[in-house]
C-alpha positions as CSV (number, residue, x, y, z in Angstrom):
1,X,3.8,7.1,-45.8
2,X,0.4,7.5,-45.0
3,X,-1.0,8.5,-48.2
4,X,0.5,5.1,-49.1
5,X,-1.5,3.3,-46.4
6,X,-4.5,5.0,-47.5
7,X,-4.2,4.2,-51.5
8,X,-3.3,0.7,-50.5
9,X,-6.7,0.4,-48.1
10,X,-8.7,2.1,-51.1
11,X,-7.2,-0.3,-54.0
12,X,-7.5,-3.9,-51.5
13,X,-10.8,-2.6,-50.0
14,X,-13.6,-5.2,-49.8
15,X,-16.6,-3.1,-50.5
16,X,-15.2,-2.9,-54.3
């Protein structure tokens, strides 16, 4: 689950 968490902080970051 936390590989989830992580992908879905990386993908809606706001420094992108």
């Amino acid at each position: 689950l936390w590989i989830g968490v992580a992908l879905a902080l990386l993908f809606a970051n706001p420094f992108v």
